[in-house]
Every structure is written in C-alpha cells, then in structure tokens.
Backbone as CSV, one residue per row, in Angstrom:
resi,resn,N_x,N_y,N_z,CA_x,CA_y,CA_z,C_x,C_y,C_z
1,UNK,0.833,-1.170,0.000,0.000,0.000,0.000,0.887,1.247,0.000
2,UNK,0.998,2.439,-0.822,1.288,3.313,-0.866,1.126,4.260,0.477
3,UNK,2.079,5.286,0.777,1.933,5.920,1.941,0.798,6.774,1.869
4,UNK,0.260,7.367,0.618,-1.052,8.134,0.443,-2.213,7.366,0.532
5,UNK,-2.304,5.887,0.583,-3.396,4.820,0.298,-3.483,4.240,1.886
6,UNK,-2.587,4.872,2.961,-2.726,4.057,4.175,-4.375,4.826,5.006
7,UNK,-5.007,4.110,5.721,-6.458,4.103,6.785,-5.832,5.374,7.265
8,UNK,-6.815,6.361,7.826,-6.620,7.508,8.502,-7.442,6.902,9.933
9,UNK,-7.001,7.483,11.117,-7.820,7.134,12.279,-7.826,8.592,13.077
10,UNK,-9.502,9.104,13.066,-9.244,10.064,13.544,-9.355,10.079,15.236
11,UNK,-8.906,11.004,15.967,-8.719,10.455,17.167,-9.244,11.832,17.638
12,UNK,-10.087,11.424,18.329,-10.922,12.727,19.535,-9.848,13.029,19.908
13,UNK,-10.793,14.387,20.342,-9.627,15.491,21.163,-10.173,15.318,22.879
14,UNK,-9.348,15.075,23.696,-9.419,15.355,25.022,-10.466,16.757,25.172
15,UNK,-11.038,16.381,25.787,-12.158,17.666,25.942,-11.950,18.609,27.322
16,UNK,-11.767,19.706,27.148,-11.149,20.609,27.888,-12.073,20.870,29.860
17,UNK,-13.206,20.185,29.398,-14.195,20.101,30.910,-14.614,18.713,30.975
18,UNK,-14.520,18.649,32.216,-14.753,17.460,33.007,-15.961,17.759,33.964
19,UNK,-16.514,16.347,33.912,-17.439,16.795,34.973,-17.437,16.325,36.599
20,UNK,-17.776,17.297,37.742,-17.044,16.936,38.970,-18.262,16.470,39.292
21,UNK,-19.853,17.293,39.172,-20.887,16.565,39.929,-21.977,17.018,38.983
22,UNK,-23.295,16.076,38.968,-24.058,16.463,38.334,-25.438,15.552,38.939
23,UNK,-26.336,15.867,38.637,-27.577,14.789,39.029,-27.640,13.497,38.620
24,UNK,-27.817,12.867,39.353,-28.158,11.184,38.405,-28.878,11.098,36.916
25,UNK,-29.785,11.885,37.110,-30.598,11.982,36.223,-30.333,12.567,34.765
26,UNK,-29.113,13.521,34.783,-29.072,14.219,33.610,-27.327,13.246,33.217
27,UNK,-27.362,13.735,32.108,-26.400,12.952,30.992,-25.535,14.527,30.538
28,UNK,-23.961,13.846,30.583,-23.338,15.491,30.276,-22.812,15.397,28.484
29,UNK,-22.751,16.436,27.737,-22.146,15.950,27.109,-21.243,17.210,25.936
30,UNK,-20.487,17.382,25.694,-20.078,18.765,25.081,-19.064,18.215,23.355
31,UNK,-19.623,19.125,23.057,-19.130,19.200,21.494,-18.317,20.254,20.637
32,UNK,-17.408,20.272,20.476,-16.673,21.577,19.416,-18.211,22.212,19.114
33,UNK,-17.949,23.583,18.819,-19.556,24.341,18.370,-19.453,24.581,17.068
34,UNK,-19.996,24.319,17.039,-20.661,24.554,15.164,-21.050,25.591,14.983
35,UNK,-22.069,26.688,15.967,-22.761,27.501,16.181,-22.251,28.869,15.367
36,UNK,-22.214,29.575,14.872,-21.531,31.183,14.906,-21.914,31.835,16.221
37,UNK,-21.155,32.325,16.852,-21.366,32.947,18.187,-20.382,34.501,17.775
38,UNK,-20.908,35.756,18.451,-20.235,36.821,18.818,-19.193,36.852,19.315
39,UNK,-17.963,37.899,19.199,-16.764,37.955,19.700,-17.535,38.712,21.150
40,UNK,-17.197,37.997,22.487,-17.392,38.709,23.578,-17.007,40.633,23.712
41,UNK,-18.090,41.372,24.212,-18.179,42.670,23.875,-17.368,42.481,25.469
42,UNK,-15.806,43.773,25.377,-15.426,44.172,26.567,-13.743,43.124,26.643
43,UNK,-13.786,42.177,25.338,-12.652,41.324,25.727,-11.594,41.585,24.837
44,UNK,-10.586,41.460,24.622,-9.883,41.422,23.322,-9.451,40.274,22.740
45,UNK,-9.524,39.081,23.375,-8.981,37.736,23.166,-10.494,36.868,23.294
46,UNK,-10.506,35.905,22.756,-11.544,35.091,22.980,-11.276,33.678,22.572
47,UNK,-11.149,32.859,23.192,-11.122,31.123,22.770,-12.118,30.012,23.138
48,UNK,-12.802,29.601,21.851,-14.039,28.944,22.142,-13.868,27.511,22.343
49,UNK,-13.989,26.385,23.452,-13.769,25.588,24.472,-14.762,24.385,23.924
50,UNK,-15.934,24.689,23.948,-17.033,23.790,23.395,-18.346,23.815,23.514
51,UNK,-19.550,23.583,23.011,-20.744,23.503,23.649,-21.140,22.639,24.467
52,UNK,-22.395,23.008,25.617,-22.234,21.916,26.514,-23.906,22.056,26.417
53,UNK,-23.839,20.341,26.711,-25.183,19.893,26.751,-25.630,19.581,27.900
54,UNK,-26.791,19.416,28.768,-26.923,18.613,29.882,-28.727,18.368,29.519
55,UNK,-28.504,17.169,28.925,-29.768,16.204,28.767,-30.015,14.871,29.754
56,UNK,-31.441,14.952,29.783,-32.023,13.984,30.781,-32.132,12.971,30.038
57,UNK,-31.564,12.106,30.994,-31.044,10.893,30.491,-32.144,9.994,30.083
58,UNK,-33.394,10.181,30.461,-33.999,9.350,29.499,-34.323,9.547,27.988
59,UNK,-34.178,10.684,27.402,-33.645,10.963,26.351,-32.003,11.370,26.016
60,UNK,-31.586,9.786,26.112,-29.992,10.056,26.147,-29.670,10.188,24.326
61,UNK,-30.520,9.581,23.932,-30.131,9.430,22.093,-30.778,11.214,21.402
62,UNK,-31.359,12.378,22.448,-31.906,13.447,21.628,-31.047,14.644,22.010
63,UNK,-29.748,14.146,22.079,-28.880,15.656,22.492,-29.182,16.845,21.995
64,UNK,-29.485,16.620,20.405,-29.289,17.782,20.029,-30.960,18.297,19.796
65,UNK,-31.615,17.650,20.637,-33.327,17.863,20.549,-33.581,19.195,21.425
66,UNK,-34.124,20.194,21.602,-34.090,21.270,22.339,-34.571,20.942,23.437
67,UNK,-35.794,20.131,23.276,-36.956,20.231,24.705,-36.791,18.967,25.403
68,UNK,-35.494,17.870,24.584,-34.780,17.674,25.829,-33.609,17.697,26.899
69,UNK,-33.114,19.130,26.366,-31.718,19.698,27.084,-32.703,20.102,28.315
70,UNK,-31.881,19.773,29.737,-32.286,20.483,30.953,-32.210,21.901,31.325
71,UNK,-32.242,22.778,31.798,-32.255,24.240,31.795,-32.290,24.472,33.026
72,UNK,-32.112,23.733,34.157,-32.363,24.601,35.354,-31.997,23.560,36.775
73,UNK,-31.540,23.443,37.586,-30.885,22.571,38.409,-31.241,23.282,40.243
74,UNK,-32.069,22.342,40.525,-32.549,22.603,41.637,-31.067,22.674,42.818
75,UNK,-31.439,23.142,43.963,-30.456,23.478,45.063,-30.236,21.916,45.402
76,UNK,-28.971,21.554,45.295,-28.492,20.561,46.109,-28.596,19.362,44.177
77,UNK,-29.145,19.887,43.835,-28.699,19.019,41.926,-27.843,19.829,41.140
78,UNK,-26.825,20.693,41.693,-26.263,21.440,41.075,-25.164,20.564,39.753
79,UNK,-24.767,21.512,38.324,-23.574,20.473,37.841,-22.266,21.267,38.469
80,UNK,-21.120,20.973,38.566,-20.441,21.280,38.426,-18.788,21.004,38.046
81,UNK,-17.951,21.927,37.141,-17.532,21.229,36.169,-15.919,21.511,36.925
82,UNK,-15.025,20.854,36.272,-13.837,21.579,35.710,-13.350,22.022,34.949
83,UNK,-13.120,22.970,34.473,-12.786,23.577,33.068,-11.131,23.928,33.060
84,UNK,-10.391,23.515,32.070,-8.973,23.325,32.126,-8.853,24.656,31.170
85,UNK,-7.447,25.518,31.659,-7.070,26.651,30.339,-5.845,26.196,29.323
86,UNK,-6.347,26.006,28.753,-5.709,25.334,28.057,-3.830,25.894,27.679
87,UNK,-2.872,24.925,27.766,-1.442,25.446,27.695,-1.807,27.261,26.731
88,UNK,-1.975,26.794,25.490,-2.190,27.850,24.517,-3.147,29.323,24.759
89,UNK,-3.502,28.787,25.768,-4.420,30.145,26.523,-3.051,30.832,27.544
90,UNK,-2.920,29.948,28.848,-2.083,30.052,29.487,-0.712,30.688,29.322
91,UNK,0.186,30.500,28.200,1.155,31.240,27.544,1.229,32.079,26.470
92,UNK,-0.341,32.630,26.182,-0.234,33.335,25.197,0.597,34.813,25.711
93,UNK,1.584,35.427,24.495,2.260,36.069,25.038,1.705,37.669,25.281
94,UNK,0.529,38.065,25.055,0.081,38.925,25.191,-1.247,39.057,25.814
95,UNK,-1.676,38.634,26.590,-2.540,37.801,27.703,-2.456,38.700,29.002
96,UNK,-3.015,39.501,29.403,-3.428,39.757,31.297,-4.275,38.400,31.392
97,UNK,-2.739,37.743,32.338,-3.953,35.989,32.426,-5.077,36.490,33.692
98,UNK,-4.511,37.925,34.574,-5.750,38.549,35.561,-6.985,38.676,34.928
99,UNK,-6.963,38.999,33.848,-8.198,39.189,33.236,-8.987,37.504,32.624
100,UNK,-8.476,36.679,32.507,-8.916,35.899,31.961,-10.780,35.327,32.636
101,UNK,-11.407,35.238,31.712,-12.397,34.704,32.431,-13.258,34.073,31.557
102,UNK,-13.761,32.682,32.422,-14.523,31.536,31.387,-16.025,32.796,30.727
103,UNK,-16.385,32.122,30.093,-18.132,33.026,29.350,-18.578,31.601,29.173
104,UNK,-19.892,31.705,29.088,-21.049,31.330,28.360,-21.766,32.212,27.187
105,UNK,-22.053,32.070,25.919,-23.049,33.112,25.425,-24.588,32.128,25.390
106,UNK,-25.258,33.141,25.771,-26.926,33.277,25.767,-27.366,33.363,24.226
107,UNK,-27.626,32.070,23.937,-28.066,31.997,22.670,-29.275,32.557,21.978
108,UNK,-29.791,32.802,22.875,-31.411,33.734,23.107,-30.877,34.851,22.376
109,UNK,-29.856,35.881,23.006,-29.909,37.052,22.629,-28.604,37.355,22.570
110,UNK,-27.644,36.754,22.221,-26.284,36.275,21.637,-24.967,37.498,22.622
111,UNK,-25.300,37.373,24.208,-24.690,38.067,24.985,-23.920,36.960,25.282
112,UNK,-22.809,37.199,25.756,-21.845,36.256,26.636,-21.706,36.890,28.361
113,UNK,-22.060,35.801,29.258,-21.791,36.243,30.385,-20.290,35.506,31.286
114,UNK,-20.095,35.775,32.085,-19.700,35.708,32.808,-20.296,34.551,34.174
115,UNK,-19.043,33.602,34.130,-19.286,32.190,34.758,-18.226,32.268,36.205
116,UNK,-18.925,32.479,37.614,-18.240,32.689,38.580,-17.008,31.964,38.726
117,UNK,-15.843,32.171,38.939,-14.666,31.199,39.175,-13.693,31.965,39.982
118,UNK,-12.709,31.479,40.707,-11.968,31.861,41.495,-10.633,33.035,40.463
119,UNK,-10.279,34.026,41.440,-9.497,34.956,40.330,-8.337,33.982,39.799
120,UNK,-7.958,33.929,38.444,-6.615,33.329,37.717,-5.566,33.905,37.383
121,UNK,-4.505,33.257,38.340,-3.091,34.167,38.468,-1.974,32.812,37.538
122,UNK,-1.171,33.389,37.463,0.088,32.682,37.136,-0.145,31.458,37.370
123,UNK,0.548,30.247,36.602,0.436,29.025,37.114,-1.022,28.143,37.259
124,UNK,-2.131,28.667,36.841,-3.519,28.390,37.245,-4.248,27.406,35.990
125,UNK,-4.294,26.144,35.927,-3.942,25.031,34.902,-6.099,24.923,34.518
126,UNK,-6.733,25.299,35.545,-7.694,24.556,35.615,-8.754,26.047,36.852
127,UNK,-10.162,25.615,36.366,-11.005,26.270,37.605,-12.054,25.776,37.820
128,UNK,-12.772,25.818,38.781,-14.066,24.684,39.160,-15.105,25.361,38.838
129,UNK,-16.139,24.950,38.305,-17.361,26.140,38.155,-18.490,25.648,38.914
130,UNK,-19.665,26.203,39.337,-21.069,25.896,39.166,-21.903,26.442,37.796
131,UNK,-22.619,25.604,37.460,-23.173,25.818,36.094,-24.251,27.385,36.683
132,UNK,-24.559,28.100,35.933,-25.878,29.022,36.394,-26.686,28.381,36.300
133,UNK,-27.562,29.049,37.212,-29.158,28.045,37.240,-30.068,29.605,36.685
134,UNK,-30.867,29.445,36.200,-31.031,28.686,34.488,-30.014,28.730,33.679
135,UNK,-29.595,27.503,33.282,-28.632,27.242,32.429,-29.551,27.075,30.883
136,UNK,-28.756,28.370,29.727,-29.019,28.065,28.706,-28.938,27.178,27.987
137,UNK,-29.820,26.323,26.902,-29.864,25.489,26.495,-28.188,25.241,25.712
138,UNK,-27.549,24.413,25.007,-26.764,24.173,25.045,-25.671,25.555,24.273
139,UNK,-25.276,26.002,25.371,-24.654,27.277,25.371,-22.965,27.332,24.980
140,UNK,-22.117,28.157,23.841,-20.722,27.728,23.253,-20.375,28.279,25.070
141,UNK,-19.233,27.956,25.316,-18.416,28.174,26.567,-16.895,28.309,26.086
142,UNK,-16.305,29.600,26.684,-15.058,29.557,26.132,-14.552,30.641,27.367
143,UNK,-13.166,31.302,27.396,-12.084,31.611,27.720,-12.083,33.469,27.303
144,UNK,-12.561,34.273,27.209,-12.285,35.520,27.112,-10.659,36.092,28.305
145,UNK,-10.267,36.990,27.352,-9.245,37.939,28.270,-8.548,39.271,27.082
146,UNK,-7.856,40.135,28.214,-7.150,40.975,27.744,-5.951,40.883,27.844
147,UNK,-5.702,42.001,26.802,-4.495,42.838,26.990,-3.839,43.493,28.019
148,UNK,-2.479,43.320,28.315,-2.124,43.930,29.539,-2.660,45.350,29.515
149,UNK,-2.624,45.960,30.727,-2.989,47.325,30.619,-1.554,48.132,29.895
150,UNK,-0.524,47.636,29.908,0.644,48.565,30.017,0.584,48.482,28.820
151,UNK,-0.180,47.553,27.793,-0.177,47.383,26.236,-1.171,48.373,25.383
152,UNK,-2.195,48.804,26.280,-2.681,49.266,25.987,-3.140,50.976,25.818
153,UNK,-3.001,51.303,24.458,-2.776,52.826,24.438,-3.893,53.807,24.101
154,UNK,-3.644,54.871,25.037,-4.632,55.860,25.152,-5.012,56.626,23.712
C-alpha cells in the first residue's frame, strides 16, 4: 500500500471540561460548536472551548433535541464542572492571564456572560465552576481575556 493509500484514524480530542458533579438523572455531554457565536463585547482575546449539553437521560439518544436539554438545576442538583485553560491560553504572550475569564453566550440574545470562578493568576492550569441556574440550552463556553494594561494605548 502506498503511503497516500494508508487508513486515517481520527482520534478525539481530550475535551477541555470534566465533569465533577451532576444529578443522576441528567447525561453530560459537550461538542466543538458549530454555532456562529459573537466575539465577547469588553474582551480582546476570545477562545471557544465547546458547547455543553446537559440532557435527561432518558432521552440520552436526543442531544441535540431542544426540549430535551435540561435548563435549570434545583439546590443541592447542582452540575459542576472543571474547566482546564488550556497550555495555549495560558502562555499566550500577550494575555493579562488577571483578566482571563470563562463566558457562556446566551443563545437567546447572543450576549456572553460571565461564569463565577476563582481569580486566575500565574500558574492556574484549571477552575471549578457551578453551572448558572437557568442554564441556557446548550450554550458555546469559552475563555475571554485581555491585553495587559501597560499594552494598551490611550
């Protein structure tokens, strides 16, 4: 067999969130986004991570069905994830990694918010989240940040 005639095997990518807790009931599941989403208003950097699903598992085969993604997670059914920054985030050379902060965008009305996490300094590989409750239906999730301030001119 020729070296152009050999099987290709494509091999998933390690997916950048993990999940730490979630309900019995719901099924997690996240995908590269397909979506067109907005460059976050207020950021200068933006890196999109993946979409995330959280469907009830008795419709485990309708991920991409709307009315059966979950939307809302009672007190004490919370999900919550780990979300890793990825090396290429982490050393980008023009990066305030102070500024860095995970988003969600609101597919409703194509805003990106802001996903509580502990501040990210130097050295900071990974951050734990709680999902928002109401969680938008399967919403892109990514990595916004800036420019140092000292880069930036008046």
């Amino acid at each position: 067999m020729a070296e152009n005639d050999e099987p290709t095997i494509d091999v998933p990518k390690k997916s950048p969130i993990k999940v730490i807790k979630k309900p019995d009931t719901v099924k997690y599941h996240d995908k590269l986004s397909t979506k067109p989403a907005p460059h976050p208003e207020g950021y200068d950097f933006f890196w999109m991570l993946a979409d995330v699903y959280l469907v009830d598992k008795k419709y485990e085969e309708g991920y991409f069905i709307e009315s059966y993604q979950v939307d809302t997670f009672e007190e004490g059914n919370e999900v919550v994830l780990e979300v890793d920054i990825p090396l290429y985030i982490r050393t980008h050379p023009n990066l305030d990694i102070n500024s860095l902060q995970l988003l969600f965008c609101n597919t409703n009305n194509k805003e990106w918010k802001p996903i509580s996490h502990k501040r990210i300094v130097e050295g900071t590989t990974s951050v734990i989240v709680t999902i928002p409750n109401p969680w938008i239906k399967d919403p892109p999730l990514g990595w916004g940040g800036n420019l140092p301030q000292s880069a930036v001119i008046d």
